[in-house]
N, C-alpha and C positions, 0 to 999 in steps of 0.2 A: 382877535382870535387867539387864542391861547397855544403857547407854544408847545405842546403836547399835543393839542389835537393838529395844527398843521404838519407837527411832525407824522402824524399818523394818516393823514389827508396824502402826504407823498408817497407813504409805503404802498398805499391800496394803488392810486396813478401810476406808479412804477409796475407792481404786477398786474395790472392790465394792459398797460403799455408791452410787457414782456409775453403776455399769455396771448397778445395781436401779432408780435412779431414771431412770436416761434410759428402763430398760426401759416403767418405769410411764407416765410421762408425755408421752413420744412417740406414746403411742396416744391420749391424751384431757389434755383442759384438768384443770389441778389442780380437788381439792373443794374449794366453797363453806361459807362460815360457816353457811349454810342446812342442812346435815347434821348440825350441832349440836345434835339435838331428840331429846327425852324419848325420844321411841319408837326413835332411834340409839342413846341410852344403853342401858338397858333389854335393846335386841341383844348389846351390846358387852358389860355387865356377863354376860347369860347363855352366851355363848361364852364367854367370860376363864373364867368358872367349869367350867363342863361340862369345857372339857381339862384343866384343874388337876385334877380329881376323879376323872376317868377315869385319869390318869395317875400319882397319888401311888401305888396300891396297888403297882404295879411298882415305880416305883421303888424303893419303901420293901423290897419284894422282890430285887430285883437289889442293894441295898445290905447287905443282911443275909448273904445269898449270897458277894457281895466278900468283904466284912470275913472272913467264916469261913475262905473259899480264903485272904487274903489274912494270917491269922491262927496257921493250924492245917496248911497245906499249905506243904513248905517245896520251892525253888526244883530243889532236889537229887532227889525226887520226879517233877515234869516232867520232867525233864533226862536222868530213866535211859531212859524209854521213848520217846528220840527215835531215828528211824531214820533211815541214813545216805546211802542212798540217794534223792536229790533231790527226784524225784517223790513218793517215798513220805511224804520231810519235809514237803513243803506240803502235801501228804494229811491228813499227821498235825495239823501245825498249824490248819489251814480247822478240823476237828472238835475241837479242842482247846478253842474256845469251849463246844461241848455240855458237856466234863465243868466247866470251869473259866468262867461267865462273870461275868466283870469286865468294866465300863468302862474306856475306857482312860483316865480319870484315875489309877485306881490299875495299870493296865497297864502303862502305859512304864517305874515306877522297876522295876517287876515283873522287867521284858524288860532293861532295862538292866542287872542282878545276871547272868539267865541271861545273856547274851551274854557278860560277863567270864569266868563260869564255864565258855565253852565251846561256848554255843549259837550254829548259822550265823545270820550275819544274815540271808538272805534264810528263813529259819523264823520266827526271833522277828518280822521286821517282817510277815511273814504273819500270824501268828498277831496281830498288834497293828491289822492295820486287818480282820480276820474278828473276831475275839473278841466286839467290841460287835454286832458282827449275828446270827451262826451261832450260838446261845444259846436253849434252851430258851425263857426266859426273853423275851427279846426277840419271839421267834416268838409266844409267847402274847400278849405284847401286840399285835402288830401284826394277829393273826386277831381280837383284839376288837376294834378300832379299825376296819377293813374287814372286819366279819362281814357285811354285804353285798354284799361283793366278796371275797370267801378268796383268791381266785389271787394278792391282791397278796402275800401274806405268803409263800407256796411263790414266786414268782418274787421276791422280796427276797432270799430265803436262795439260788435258783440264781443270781440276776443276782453276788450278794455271792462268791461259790465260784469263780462265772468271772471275776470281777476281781481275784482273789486270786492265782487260778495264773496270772495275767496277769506279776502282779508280783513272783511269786516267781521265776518261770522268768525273768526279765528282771535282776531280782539275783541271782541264782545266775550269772547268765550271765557281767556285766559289774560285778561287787562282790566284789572280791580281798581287798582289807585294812580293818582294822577303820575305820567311820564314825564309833565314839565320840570324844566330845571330851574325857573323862577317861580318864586312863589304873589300869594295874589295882592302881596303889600306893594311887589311893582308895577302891578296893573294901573294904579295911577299915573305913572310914569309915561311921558308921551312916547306913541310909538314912531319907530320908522319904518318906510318902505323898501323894500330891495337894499339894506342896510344904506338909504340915507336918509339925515332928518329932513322933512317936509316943512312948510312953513304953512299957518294955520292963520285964518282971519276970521273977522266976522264977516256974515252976510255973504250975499252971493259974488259980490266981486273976492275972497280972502276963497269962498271954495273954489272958483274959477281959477286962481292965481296957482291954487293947488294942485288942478285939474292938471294944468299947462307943465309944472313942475313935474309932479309924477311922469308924464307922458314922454317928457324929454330924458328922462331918467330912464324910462323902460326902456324905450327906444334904443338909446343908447347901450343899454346894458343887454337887451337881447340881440341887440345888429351885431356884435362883437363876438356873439357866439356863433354866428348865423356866417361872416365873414371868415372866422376860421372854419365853420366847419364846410365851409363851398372850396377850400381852400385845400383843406387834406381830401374832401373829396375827387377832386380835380386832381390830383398829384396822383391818388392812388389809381385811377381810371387809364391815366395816361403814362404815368412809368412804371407801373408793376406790370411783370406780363401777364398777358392775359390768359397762361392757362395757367397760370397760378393762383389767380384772383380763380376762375371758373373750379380748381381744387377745392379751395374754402369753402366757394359761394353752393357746392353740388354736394358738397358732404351733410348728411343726414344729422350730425350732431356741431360738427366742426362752423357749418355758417352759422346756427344759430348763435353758438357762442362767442364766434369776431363781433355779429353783428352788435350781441347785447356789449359787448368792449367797446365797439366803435362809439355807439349810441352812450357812455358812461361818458365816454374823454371829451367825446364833441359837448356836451351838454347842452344842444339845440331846445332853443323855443319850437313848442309842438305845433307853430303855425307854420315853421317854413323845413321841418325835419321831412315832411313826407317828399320835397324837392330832391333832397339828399338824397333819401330811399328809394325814389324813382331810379335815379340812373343807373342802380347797380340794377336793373329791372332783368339785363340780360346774360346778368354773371351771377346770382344768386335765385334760391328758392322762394316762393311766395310768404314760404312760412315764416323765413326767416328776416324778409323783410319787415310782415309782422310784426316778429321780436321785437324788431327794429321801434318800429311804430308806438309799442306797448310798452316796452319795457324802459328806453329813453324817456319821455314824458313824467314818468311816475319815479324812477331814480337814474341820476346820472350825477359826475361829481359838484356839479354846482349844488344841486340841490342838497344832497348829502353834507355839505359842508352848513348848509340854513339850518336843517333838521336837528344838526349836531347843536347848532347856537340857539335850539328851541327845547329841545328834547333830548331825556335824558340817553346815554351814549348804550346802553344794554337795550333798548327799548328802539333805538334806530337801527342797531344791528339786527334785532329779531326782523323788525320791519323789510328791512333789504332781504334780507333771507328770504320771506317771505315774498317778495317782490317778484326777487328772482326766480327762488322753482316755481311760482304760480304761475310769470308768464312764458316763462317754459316751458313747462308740462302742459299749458293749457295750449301754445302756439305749437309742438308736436304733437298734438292729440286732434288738434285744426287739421294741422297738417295732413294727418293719416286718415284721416276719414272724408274729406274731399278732393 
């Protein structure tokens, strides 16, 4: 990664990190050393645990899934049954996740092959910020997680459908020429997954072997995100006080905006985010849990950092822009009318 863009990768982490903490602690005096005590741990270790363990079956589902699509289904496949008519393409891409759901860690190099071969961008970048939400897969996690509240999972997947065709109809509109930053002389070039290289064989023992590799590769690379973020979830639950968390979580603008912060840092796979989102169930609005749901999946800073190494750096920042007042505006206008 290029030493300018990480430079630039820290500025943006540092001011969300800063626009979380003013959020926090504008409401109430920081915690005391006195919250330090056996019965705080105890809380802390049994949250930390409960979403790790709620959350691994999915994942461990959603990666097996990937790897196979990402394995056994080739590029050329998607690409016959795209239709050309605009409307119809963001149609097709939104439910593209049902047959095909990947994360988008193994999504973008995915999307980046189709675009050389021919797919519109405003398709493939639908289809890259729907995929992680619109997914069998995801939906079933997100009904366990709020099986005391179901509606959030059916309005996750409508709030997600209406941000999509937000953004497609808006790159269709105003995105002429291509956004990649390589051109198609390194399309030859073999690709990797989740930035590592794969090893390729023939026949079906060489995809099998790939199969196995990919899978321990996701695994790993989304369990890390999934560990820290049970990790700062559990911290903030148990040593922030709680009417300072219930400040943020009740304010009509203010939780939405920790939440979309929270949902950037953590960078959670959208198989085990809705675990996180649950427990703030009774310190935050529905809406803004939402956010949470919508807006995390589709940009957070992992992905933004892929996006940068895919697409050109004016073309990602419109996209974020984008990202963010759609599922904003679209998650308080939820909000407001039911």
């Amino acid at each position: 990664m290029p030493t300018t863009l990480f430079r630039a990768s820290m500025h943006v982490i540092a001011a969300i990190c800063f626009l979380l903490l003013m959020l926090i602690f504008l409401n109430k005096d920081m915690p005391t050393l006195s919250m330090f005590t056996l019965e705080h741990m105890q809380a802390f270790k049994t949250i930390f645990i409960s979403i790790l363990l709620e959350a691994i079956p999915f994942i461990l589902l959603g990666v097996v899934l990937s790897s196979l699509l990402q394995t056994f289904v080739s590029e050329q496949t998607i690409r016959r049954f795209i239709p050309r008519n605009p409307i119809l393409g963001i149609l097709f891409a939104c439910l593209l996740g049902i047959l095909f759901p990947m994360c988008e860690c193994g999504m973008i190099p995915v999307v980046r092959r189709l675009i050389l071969k021919g797919m519109p961008v405003y398709i493939a970048v639908v289809f890259i910020v729907t995929g992680p939400i619109i997914n069998p897969i995801v939906f079933a996690a997100t009904f366990m997680a709020f099986r005391n509240h179901p509606s959030i999972a059916y309005s996750r997947m409508g709030l997600a459908f209406a941000v999509a065709v937000i953004i497609g109809l808006v790159l269709f509109r105003f995105i002429k020429s291509s956004p990649l930053r390589i051109s198609r002389a390194h399309f030859s070039a073999p690709e990797a997954v989740d930035g590592h290289q794969h090893p390729s064989g023939g026949g079906f023992s060489g995809k099998l072997n790939t199969f196995f590799v990919h899978a321990s590769d996701e695994f790993f690379e989304m369990g890390k995100y999934l560990v820290f973020g049970s990790l700062l979830t559990a911290l903030i639950q148990i040593f922030m006080q709680r009417d300072s968390l219930l400040a943020i979580g009740q304010g009509p603008l203010s939780s939405h905006l920790f939440m979309m912060g929270f949902a950037y840092i953590l960078s959670l796979c959208s198989t085990s985010d809705a675990f996180v989102a649950s427990s703030f169930q009774t310190s935050f609005t529905s809406g803004s849990l939402l956010t949470f749901l919508v807006f995390g999946p589709m940009l957070d800073f992992k992905s933004t950092l892929m996006l940068l190494s895919v697409f050109k750096s004016k073309f990602v920042l419109l996209l974020s822009v984008l990202i963010a007042v759609s599922a904003l505006a679209c998650s308080l206008l939820l909000e407001r009318f039911t």
